[in-house]
N, C-alpha and C positions, 0 to 999 in steps of 0.2 A: 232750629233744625240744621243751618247752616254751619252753625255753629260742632253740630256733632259730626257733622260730614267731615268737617273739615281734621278733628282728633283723632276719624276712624281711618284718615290718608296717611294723617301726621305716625296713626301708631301703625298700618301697615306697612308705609316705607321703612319705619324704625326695625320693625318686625323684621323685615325683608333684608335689611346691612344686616341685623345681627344674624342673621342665619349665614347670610352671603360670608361675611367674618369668620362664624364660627365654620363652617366649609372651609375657605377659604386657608381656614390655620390650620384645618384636619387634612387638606390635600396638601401643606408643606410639612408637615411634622413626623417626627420621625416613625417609622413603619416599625411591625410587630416584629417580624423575623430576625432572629439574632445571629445569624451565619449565613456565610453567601450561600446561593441556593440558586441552582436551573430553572429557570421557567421555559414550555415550549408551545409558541404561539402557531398555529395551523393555518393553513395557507385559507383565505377567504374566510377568516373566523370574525364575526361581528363584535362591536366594541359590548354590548350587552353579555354577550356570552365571556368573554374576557375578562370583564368586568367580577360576574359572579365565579370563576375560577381563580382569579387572583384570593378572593376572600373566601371563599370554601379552599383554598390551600394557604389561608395564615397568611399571606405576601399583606392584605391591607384590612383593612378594620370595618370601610363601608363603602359597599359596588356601586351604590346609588352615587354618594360622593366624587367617585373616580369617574365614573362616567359621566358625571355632569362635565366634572374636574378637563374632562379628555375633549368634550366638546365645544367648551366654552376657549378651551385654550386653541381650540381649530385643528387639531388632533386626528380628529374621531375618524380620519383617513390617511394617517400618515401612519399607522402602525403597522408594520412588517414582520412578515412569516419569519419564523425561524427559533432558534434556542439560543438563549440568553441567561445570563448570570445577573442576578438581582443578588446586590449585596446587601450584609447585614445593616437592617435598619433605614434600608431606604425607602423613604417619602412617596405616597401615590402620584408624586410631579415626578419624582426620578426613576418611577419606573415606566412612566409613561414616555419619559425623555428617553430611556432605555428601549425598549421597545420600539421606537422610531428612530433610534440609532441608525440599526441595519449590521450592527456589530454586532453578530451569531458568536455562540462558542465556535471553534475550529478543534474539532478532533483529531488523533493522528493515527495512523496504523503505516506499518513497513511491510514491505515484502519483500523477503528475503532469496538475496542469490540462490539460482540455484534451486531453486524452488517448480514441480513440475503443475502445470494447470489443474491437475487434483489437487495437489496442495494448498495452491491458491484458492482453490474456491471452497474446498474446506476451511479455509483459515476465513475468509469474507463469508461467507454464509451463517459462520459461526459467531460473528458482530450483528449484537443485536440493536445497533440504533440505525442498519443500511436495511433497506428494502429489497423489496424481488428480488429471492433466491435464484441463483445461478443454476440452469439444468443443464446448461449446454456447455462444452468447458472453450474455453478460450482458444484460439491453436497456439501451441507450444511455440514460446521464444515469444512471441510477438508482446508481453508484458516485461516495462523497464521494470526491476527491482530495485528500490528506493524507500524515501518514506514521505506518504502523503497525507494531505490536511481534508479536509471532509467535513460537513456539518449533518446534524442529526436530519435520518429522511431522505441522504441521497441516495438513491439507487444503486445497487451492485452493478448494475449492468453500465450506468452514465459511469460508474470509477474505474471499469476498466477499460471502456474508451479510450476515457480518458490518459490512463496507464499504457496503452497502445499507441495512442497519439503522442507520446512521450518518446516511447522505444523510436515511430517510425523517428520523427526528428531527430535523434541523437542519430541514427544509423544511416541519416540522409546528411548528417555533417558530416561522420566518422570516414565514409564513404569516398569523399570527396577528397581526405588527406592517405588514402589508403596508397601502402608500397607498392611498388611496381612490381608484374611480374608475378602474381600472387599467384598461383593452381585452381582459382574459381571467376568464374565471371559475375555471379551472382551477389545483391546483399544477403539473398535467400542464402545461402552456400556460406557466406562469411558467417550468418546468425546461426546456423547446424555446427559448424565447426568451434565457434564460442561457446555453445551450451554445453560442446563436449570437452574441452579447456574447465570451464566453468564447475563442473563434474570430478573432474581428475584433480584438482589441485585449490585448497583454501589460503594461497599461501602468495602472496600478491607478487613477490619478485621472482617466482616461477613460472609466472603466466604465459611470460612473451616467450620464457623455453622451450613451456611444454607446446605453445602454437609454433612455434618454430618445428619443433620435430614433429609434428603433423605433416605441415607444409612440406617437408623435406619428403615426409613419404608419400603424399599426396602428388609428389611430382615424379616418385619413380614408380608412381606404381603400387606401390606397396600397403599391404593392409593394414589398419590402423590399432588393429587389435585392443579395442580399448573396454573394459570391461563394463562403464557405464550405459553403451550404447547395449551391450546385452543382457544388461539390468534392464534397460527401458522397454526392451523386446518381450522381456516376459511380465511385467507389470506397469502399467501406462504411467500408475504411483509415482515413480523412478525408486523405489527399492522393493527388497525381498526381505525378508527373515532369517535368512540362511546364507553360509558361504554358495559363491559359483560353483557349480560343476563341472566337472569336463563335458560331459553330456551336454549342456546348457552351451559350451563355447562351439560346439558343433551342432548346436539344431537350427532349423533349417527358419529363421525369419530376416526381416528385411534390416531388421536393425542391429543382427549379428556382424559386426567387424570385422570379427576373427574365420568369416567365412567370403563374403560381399567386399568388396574392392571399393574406395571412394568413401565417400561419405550417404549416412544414411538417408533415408526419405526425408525427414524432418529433424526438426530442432527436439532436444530430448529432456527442455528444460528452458528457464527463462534466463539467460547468462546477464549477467551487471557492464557496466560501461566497461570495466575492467580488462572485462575477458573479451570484451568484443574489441576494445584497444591494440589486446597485444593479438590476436586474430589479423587485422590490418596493418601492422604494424609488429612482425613479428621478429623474435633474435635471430640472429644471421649468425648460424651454428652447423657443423657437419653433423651432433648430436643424430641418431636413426632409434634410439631408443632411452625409454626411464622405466626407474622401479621404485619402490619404497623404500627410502633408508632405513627408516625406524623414527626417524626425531620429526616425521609431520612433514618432510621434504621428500623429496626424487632425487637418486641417481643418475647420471646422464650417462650415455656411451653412443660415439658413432661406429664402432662395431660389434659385433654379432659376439664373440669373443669377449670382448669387456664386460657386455650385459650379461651374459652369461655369468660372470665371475659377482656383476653387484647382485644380481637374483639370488645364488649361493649364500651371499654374507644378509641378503634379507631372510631368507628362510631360516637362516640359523638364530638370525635375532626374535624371529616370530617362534621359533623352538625355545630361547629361553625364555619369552614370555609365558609361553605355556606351563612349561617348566614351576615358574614362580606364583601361579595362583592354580 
């Protein structure tokens, strides 16, 4: 009798290595998937349920295995939220080694100068791997335009914080190296006057001109006449479908230039480092006005008389465009 006890130990512990072996080779050996591939793990997701998502999505061959695989190795608590790339052919150890990484994809989106809080949040709402849709819009200026990294699940609302707490800091360095003498006391006032630079010109060695001829009229007095700030008057968007009106340069809102003295109530748009640079830091020009050349640049003139004369030579270039299509 002792004798059988003793075959039926002998052949269960044998039993017991060749399984432990054959596991053992099935959680190192090479995985089903032949192309790298996302997998997204949920925050507070149990190794069981992971386990059977990995194998109902092709990542491994058997949940039981991995799981065991996950807890034997002291695992079964290190595995962390988030999305991650499982490459081709990797082993239930390497994706569990993965998965306790903590090394997410990092996605990227930009936001582009110039861009006004509709835009913005049409553009981020329209990204389907961020949550909670944006109802409320951001206030104008207050987002840096850049480009940010992001993982799958973060919320619209934590990105533009975050995007916010970017602008403040850069405009609390910018701030600090700003020219003397400027026509505003405010950073509120420097970030309205960049949005409207920002607006007026894509063309990076004109920036500090065209803030220069603000500033110049900003200190006599003089109206700004700028036609984005009456784009943004009639459409929050910051554009229209249609040429200006004259009608339009005389109606009666806050954000009209061409009627309102100073700069308007808010920022008309999210200006880049850029515009906010030559804003604080702007060219030291007698410059009182610009127009459109035609080649994607501005005319300058510090009198009434010159401008007069480069506006002539733009309408006539906007006439042979006409002309030729």
């Amino acid at each position: 009798m002792g004798k059988y006890i003793i075959l039926l130990l002998i052949g269960s512990v044998a039993f017991a290595a060749l399984f432990f072996y054959l596991g053992y080779r099935n959680f190192h050996e090479e995985g089903p998937i032949d192309q790298n591939t996302a997998y997204f793990l949920p925050k507070g997701q149990a190794v069981i349920r992971t386990a059977w998502e990995l194998e109902e999505n092709g990542f491994i061959t058997d949940q039981d295995i991995f799981r065991l695989g996950v807890k034997l190795s002291g695992f079964d608590r290190n595995l962390q939220a988030g999305e991650f790339v499982i490459p081709s052919g990797a082993s239930m150890f390497d994706i569990m080694m993965i998965l306790s990484s903590g090394k997410v994809i990092q996605h990227r989106l930009t936001i582009i100068e110039g861009w006004t809080s509709w835009q913005i949040a049409e553009y981020l709402n329209g990204i389907e791997n961020l949550t909670n849709p944006i109802t409320n819009l951001p206030r104008e200026g207050s987002i840096l335009p850049e480009t940010y990294l992001y993982t799958k699940n973060t919320t619209r609302h934590n990105l533009i914080r975050r995007m916010q707490m970017r602008q403040l800091d850069l405009l609390d360095a910018l701030w600090q190296k700003r020219a003397e003498d400027l026509p505003f006391l405010s950073v509120e006032d420097a970030l309205i006057l960049a949005s409207i630079v920002e607006k007026e010109t894509a063309k990076s060695g004109e920036r500090a001109h065209i803030a220069g001829v603000f500033i110049n009229r900003l200190r006599k007095n003089m109206r700004l006449q700028t036609d984005p700030t009456v784009i943004y008057g009639l459409d929050r968007k910051g554009y229209i479908d249609r040429p200006l009106r004259k009608s339009d340069l005389k109606s009666d809102n806050p954000y009209n230039t061409y009627k309102i003295r100073g700069l308007p109530p808010t920022a008309i748009a999210h200006p880049g480092r850029a515009s906010i640079e030559a804003v604080l830091q702007p060219l030291k020009t007698d410059d009182l006005y610009f127009v459109a050349d035609g080649s994607g640049g501005h005319a300058f003139a510090s009198s009434l008389r010159e401008h007069l004369q480069n506006v002539k030579k733009w309408r006539r270039i906007e006439k042979l465009k006409r002309q030729k299509n």
